[in-house]
Residue frames relative to the residue before (quaternion, step in Angstrom):
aa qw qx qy qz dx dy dz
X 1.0000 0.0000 0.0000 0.0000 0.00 0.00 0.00
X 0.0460 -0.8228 0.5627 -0.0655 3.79 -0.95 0.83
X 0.6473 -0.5966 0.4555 0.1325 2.64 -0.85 1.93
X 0.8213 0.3464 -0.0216 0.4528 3.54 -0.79 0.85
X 0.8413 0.1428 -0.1941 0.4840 3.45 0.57 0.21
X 0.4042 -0.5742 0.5851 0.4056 4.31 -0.85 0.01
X 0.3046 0.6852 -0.6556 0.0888 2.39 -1.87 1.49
X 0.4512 -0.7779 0.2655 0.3474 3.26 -0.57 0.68
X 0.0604 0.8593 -0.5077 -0.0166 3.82 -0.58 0.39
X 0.7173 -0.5713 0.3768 0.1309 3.87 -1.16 0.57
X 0.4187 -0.7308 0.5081 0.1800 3.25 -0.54 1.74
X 0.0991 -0.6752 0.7269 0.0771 4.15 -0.66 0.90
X 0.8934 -0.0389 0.0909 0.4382 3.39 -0.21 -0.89
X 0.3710 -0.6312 0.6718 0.1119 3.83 -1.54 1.04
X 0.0288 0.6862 -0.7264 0.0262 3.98 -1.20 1.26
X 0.5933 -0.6289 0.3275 0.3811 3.16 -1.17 0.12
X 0.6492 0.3463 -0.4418 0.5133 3.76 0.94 0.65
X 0.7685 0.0060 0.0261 0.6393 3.77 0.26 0.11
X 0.7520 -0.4191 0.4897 0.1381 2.77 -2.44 -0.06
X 0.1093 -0.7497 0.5920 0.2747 3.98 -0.36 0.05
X 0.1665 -0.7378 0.6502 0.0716 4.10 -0.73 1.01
X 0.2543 0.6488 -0.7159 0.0436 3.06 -1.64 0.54
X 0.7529 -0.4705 0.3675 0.2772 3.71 -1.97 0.66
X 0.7041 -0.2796 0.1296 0.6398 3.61 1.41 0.09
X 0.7641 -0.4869 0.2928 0.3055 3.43 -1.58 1.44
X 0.7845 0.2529 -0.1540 0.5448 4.04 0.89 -0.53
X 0.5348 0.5342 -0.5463 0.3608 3.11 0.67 0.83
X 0.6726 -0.5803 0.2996 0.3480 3.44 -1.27 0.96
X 0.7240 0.4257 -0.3001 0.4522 3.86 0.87 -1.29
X 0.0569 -0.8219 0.5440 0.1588 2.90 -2.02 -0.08
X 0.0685 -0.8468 0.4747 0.2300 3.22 -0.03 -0.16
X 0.2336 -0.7931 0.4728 0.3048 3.68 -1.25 0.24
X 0.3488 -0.7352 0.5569 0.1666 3.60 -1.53 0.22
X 0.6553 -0.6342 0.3274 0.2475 3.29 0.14 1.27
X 0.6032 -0.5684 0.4563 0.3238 3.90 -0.77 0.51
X 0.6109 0.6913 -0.0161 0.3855 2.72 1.34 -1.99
X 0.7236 0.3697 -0.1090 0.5725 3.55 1.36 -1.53
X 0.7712 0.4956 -0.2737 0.2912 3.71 0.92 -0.68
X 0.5956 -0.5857 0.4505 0.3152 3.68 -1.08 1.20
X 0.3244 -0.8150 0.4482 0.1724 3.47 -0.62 0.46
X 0.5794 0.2329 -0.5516 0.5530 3.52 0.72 0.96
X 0.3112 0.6675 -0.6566 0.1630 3.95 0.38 0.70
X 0.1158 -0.8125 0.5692 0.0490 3.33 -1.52 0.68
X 0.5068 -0.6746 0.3518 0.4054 3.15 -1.18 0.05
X 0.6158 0.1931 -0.5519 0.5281 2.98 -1.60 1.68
X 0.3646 0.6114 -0.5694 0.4112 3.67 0.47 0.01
X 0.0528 -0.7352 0.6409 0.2142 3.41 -1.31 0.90
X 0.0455 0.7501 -0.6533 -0.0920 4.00 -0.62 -0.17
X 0.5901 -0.5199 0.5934 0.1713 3.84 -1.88 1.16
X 0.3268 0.8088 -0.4876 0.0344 2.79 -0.92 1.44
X 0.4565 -0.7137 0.2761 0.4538 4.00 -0.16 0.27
X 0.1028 -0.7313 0.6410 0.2095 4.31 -0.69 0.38
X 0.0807 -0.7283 0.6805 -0.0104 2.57 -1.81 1.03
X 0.4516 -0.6635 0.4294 0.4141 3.71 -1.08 -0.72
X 0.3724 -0.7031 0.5729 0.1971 3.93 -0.45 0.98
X 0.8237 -0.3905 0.2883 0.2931 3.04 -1.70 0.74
X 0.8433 0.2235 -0.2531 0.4182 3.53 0.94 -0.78
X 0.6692 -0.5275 0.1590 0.4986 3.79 1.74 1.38
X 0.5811 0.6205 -0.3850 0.3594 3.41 1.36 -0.61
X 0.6014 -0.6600 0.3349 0.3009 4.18 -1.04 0.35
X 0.2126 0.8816 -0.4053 0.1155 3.38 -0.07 0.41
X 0.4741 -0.8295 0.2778 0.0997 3.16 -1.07 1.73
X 0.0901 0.7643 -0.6383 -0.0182 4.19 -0.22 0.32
X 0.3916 -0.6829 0.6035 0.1268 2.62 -2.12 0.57
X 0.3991 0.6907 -0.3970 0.4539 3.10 1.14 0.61
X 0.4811 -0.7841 0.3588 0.1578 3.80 -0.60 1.35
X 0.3086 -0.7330 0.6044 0.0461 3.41 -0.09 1.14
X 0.4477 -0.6727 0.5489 0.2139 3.38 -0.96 1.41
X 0.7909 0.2182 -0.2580 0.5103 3.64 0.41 -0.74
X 0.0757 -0.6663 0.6541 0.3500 3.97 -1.30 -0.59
X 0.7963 -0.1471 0.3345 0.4821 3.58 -1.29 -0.27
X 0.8603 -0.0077 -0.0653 0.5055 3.91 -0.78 1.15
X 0.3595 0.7125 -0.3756 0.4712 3.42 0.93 0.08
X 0.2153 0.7628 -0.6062 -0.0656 3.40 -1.35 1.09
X 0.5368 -0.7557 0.3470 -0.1428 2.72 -1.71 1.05
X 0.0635 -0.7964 0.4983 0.3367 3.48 -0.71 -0.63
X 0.1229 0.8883 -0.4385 -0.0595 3.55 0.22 0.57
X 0.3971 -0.7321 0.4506 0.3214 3.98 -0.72 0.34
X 0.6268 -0.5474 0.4755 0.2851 3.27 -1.76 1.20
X 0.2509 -0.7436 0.5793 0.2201 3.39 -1.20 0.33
X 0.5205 -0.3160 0.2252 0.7607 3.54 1.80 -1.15
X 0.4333 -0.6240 0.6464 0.0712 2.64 -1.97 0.34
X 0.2574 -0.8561 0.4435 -0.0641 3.21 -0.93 1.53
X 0.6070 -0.5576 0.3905 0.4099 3.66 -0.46 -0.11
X 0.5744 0.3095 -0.4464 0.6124 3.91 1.02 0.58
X 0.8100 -0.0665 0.1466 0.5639 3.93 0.29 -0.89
X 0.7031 -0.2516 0.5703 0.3422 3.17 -1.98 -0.90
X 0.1072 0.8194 -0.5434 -0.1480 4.13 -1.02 0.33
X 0.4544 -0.7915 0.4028 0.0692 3.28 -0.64 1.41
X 0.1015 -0.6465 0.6708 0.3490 3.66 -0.95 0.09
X 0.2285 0.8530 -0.4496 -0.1340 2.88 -1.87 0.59
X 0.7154 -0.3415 -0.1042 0.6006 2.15 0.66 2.13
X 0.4997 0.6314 -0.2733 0.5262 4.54 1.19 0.42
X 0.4879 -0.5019 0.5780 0.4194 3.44 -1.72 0.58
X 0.7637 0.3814 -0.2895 0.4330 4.02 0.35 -0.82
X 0.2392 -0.6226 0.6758 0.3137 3.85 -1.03 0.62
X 0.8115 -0.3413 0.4741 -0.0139 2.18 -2.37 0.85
X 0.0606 0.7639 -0.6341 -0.1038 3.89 0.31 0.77
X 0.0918 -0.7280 0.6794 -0.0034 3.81 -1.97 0.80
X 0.2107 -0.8527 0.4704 0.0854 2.96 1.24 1.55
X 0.5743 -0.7109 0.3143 0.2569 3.37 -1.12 0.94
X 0.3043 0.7152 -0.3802 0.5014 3.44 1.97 -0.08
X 0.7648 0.3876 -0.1782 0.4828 3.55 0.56 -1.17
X 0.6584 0.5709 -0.3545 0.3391 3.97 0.95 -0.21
X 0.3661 -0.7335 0.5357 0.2025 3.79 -0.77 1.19
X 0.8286 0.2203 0.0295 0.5138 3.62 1.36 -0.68
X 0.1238 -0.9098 0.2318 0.3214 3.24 -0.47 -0.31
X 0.5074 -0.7455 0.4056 0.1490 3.44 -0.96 0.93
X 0.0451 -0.7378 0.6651 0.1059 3.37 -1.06 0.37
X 0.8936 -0.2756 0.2688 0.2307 3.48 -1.55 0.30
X 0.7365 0.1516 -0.1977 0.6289 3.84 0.22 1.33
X 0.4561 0.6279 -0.4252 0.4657 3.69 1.21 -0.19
X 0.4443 -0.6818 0.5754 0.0815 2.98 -1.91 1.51
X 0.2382 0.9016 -0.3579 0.0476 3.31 0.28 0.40
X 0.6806 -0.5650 0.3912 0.2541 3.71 -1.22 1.72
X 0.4775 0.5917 -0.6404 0.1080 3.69 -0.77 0.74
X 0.3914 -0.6173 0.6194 0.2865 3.01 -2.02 -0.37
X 0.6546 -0.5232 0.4432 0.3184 3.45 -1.60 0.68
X 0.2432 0.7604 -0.6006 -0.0436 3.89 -0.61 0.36
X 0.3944 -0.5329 0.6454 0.3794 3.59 -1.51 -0.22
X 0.0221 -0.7935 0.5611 0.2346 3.39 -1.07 0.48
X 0.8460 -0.3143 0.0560 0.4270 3.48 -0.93 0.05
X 0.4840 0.5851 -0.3445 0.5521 3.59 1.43 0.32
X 0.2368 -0.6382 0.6628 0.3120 3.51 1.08 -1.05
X 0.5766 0.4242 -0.5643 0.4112 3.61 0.23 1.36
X 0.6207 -0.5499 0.4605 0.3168 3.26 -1.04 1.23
X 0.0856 0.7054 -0.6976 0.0917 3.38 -1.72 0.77
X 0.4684 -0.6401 0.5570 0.2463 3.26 -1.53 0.19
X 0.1024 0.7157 -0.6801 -0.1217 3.73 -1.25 0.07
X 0.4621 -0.5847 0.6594 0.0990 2.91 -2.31 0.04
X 0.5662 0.4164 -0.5490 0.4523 3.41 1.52 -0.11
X 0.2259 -0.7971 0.5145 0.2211 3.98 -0.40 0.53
X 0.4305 0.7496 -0.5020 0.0270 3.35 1.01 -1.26
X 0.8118 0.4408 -0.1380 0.3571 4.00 0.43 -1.76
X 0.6893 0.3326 -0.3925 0.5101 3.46 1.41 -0.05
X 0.3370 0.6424 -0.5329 0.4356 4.10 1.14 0.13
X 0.1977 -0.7464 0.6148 0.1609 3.08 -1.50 0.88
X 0.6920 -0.4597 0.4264 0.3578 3.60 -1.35 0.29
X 0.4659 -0.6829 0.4530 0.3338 3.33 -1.02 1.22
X 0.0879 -0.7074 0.7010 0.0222 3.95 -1.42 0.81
X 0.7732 0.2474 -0.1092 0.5736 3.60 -1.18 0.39
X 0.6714 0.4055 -0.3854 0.4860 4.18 0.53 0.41
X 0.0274 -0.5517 0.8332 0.0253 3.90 -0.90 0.93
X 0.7642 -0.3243 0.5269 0.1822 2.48 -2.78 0.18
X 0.7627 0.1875 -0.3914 0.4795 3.13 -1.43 1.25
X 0.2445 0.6483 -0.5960 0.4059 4.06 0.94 0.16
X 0.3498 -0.5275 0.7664 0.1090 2.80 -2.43 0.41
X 0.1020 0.8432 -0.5077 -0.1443 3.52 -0.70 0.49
X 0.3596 -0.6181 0.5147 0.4730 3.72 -0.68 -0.71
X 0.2708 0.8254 -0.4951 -0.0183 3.70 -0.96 -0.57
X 0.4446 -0.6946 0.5209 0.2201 3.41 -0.91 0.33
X 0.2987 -0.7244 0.5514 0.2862 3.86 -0.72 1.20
X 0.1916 -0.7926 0.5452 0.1942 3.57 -0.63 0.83
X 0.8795 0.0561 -0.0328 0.4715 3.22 1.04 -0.64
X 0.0215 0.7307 -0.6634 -0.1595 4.36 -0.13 0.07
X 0.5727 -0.5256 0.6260 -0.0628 2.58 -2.44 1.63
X 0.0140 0.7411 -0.5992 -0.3025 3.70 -0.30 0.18
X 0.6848 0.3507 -0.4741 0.4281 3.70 1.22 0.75
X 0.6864 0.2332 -0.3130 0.6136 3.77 0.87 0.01
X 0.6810 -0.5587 0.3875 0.2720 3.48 -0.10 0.67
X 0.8596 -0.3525 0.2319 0.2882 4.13 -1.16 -0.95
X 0.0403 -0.8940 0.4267 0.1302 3.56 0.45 1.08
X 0.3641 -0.7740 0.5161 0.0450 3.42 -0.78 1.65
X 0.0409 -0.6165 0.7599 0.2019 3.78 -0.83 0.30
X 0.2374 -0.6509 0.6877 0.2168 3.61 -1.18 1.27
X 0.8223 -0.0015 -0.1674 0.5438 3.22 -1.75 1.05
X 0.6458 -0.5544 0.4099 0.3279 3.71 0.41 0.54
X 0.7287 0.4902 -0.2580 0.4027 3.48 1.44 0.46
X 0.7052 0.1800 -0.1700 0.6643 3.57 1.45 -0.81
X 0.7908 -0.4116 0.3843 0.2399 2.83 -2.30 0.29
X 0.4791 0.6949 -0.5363 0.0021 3.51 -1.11 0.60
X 0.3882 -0.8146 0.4021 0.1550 3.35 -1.28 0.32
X 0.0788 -0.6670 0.7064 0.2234 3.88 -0.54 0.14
X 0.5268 -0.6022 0.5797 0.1539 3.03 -1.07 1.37
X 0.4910 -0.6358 0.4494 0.3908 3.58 -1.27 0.63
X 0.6694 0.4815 -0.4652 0.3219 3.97 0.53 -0.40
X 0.4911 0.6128 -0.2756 0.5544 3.77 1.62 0.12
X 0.7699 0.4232 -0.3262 0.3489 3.49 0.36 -0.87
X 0.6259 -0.4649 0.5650 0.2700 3.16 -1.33 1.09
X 0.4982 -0.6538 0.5062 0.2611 3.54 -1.25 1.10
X 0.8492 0.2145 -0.2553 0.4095 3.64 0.37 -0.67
X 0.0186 0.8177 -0.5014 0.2823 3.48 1.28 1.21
X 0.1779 -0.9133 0.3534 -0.0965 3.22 -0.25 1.70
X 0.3010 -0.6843 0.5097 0.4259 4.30 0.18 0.31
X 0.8435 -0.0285 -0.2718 0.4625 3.61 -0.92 1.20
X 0.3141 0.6755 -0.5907 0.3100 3.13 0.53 1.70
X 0.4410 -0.5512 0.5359 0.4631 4.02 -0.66 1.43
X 0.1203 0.6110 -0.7521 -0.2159 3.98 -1.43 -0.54
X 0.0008 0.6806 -0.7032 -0.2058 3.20 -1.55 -0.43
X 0.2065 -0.7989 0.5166 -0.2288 3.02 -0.52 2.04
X 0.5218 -0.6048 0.5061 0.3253 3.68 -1.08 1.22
X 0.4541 -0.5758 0.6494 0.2012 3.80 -2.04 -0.02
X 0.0668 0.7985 -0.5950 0.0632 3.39 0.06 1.29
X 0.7078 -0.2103 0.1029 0.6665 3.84 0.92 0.39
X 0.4250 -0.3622 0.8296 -0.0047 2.02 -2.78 1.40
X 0.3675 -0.5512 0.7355 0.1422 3.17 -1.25 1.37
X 0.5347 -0.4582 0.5598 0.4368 3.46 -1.92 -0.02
X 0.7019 0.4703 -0.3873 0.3690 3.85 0.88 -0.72
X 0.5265 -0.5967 0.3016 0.5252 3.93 1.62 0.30
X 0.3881 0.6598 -0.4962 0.4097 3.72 1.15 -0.25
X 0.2946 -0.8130 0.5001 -0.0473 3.32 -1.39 1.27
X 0.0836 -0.8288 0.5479 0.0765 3.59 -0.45 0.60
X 0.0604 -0.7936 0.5937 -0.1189 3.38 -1.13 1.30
X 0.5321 -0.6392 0.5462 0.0995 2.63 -2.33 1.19
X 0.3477 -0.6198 0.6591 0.2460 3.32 -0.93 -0.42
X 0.6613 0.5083 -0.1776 0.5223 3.43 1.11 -1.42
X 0.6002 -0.6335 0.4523 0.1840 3.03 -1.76 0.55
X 0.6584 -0.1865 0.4061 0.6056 4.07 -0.52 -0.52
X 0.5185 -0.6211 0.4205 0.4106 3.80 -0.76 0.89
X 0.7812 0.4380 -0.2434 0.3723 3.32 0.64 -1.62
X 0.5480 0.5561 -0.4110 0.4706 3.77 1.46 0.05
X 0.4886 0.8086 -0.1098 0.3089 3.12 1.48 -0.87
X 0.6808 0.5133 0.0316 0.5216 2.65 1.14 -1.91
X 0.6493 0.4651 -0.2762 0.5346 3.69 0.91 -0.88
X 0.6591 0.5276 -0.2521 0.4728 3.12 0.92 -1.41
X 0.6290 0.3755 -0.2073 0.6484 3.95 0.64 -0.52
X 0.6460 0.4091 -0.4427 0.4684 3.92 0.13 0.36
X 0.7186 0.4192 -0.3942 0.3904 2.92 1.03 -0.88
X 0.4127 0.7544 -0.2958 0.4160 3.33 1.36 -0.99
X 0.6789 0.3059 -0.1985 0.6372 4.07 0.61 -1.01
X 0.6668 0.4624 -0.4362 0.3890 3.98 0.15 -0.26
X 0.6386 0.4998 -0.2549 0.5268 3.54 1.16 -0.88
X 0.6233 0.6038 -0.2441 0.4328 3.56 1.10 -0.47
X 0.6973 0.3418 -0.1390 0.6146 3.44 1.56 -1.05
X 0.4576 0.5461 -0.4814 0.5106 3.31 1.11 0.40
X 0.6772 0.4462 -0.3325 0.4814 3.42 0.22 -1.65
X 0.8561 0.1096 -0.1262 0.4891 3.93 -0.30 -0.92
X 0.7761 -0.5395 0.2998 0.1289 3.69 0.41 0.08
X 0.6520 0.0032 0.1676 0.7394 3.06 2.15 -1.13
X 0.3259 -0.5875 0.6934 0.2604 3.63 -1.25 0.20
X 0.2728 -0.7725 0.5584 0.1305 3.72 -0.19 0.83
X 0.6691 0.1896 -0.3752 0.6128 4.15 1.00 0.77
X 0.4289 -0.5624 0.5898 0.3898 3.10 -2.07 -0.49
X 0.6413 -0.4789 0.3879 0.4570 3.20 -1.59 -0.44
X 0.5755 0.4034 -0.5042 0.5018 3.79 1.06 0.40
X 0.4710 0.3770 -0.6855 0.4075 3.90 0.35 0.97
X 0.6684 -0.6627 0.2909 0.1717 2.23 -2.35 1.20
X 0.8621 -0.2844 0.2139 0.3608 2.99 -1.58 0.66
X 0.7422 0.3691 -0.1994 0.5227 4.00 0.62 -1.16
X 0.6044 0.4990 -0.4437 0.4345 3.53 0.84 -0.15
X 0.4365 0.6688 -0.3637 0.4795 3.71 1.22 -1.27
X 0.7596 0.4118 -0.2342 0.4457 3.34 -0.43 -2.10
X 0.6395 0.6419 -0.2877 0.3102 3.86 0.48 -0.87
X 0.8879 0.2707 0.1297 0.3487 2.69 0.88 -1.20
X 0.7452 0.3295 0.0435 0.5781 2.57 2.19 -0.27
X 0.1589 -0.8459 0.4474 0.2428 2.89 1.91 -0.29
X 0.5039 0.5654 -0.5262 0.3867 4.05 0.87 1.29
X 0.6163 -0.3851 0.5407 0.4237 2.97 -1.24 -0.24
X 0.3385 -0.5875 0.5523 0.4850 3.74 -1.16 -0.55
X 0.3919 0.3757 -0.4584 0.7037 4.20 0.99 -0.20
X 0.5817 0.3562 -0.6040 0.4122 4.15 -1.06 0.14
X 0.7855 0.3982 -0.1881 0.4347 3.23 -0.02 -2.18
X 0.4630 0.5365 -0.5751 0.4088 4.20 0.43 -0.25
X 0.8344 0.4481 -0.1471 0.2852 2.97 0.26 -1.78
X 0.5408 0.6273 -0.2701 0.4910 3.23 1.10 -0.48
X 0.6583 0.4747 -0.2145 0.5434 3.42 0.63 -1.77
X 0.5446 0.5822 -0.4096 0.4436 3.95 0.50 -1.48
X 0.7311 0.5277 -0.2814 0.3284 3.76 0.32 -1.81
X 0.5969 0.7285 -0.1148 0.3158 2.99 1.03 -1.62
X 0.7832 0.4451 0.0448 0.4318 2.80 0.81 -1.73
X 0.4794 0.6177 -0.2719 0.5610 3.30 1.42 -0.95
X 0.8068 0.3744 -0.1304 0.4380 3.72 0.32 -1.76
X 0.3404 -0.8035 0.3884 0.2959 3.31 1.40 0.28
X 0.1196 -0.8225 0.4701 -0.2971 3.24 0.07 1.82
X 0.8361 0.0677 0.2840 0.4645 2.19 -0.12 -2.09
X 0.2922 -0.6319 0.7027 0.1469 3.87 -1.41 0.79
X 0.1408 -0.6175 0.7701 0.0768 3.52 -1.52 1.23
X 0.0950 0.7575 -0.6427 -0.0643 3.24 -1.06 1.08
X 0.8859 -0.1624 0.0193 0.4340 3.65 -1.05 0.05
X 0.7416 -0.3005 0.0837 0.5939 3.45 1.18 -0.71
X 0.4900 0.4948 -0.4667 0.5452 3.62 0.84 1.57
X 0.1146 -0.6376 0.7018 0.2964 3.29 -1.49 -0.18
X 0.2369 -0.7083 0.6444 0.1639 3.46 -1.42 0.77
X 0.2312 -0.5607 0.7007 0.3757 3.53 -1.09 -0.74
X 0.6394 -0.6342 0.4148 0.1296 2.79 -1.80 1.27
């Protein structure tokens, strides 16, 4: 019998609060099913599908009631509150859902939807996480230049935004791509810039460069409107740009270049103006 997942298994014996279950009349384990959980013309030898878990006092215990997640499974399930060991989830059980705070990429507060998988930890008691990376499958059925949805489950300040697409496979926005205030459970919907050979996926936020590029010009014209001037050039550095602009410094060139070309804009010593 295994903690964590549906299966079906064999009435041995009838008490007066519930049922005792086990994988076949001579096997050593059992588990019970509550009074509370049991159909009332069950019998013995009767088998019937059910889900095991661990009850409040650590001990196994069987329901027929449908658990949103099973074992490796991911999800989206909602906070109920948050406590001083973790985060507790419904899902879809009489017991919440602990997401011990070890296991959180972000943090959550009370009515949040939030991205985990089912695990056993080292007790063998079901939990939740947020580190998704090992239960995400590989992208199938997605080429380059796609739109997807996904949820960021986790950001890298050295590899950049990890995406579960549709909340199920692996992808990344690379960190020179990610929007600065790129957030762990934020919805995106993010271009296909490559299928790895291992099915792993890399994503954009951004559009086609040359859509891009328009789309960022305008972005700096509305900017010298609002205040009058851009108060750097395009040879500040790279972290000021992203700051301040939410561009790359290769975005803002190209932009500024466009800009500048279509006579717009005036680079002067260490402003932009419009023309």
């Amino acid at each position: 019998m295994k903690i964590g997942i549906k299966q079906t298994l064999t009435v041995i014996s009838k008490v007066d609060f519930g049922v005792y279950l086990s994988e076949s009349e001579d096997s050593g384990e059992k588990v019970l099913l509550p009074k509370k959980q049991t159909p009332g013309n069950l019998k013995l030898g009767d088998q019937i599908e059910v889900f095991l878990y661990k009850d409040s006092m650590d001990r196994p215990i069987a329901t027929t009631n449908e658990p949103l997640l099973t074992l490796g499974q991911v999800g989206k399930l909602r906070v109920i509150e948050v406590g001083k060991i973790g985060a507790f989830l419904d899902w879809g059980l009489e017991k919440d859902l602990l997401l011990p705070y070890r296991e959180m990429t972000g943090k959550v507060q009370a009515g949040d939807q939030v991205l985990v998988a089912l695990y056993l930890d080292k007790s063998g008691r079901l939990c939740g996480t947020m580190r998704l990376y090992k239960y995400l499958e590989t992208g199938k059925g997605y080429s380059k230049g796609d739109w997807v949805d996904g949820t960021v489950y986790e950001v890298s300040d050295n590899f950049g935004a990890f995406v579960a697409i549709d909340d199920k496979y692996q992808g990344l926005i690379p960190k020179k791509e990610c929007p600065k205030n790129i957030k762990v459970g934020q919805v995106v919907k993010a271009r296909v810039t490559a299928v790895k050979a291992d099915g792993k996926i890399d994503l954009s936020m951004n559009e086609l460069s040359h859509i891009q590029m328009s789309v960022d010009a305008d972005k700096i014209m509305r900017k010298i409107t609002a205040e009058g001037r851009i108060a750097f050039t395009d040879k500040a550095s790279p972290e000021l740009i992203r700051e301040e602009m939410d561009m790359s410094k290769n975005e803002f060139k190209k932009a500024v270049g466009n800009l500048l070309k279509a006579g717009k804009i005036a680079i002067l010593e260490d402003s932009i103006e419009a023309k």
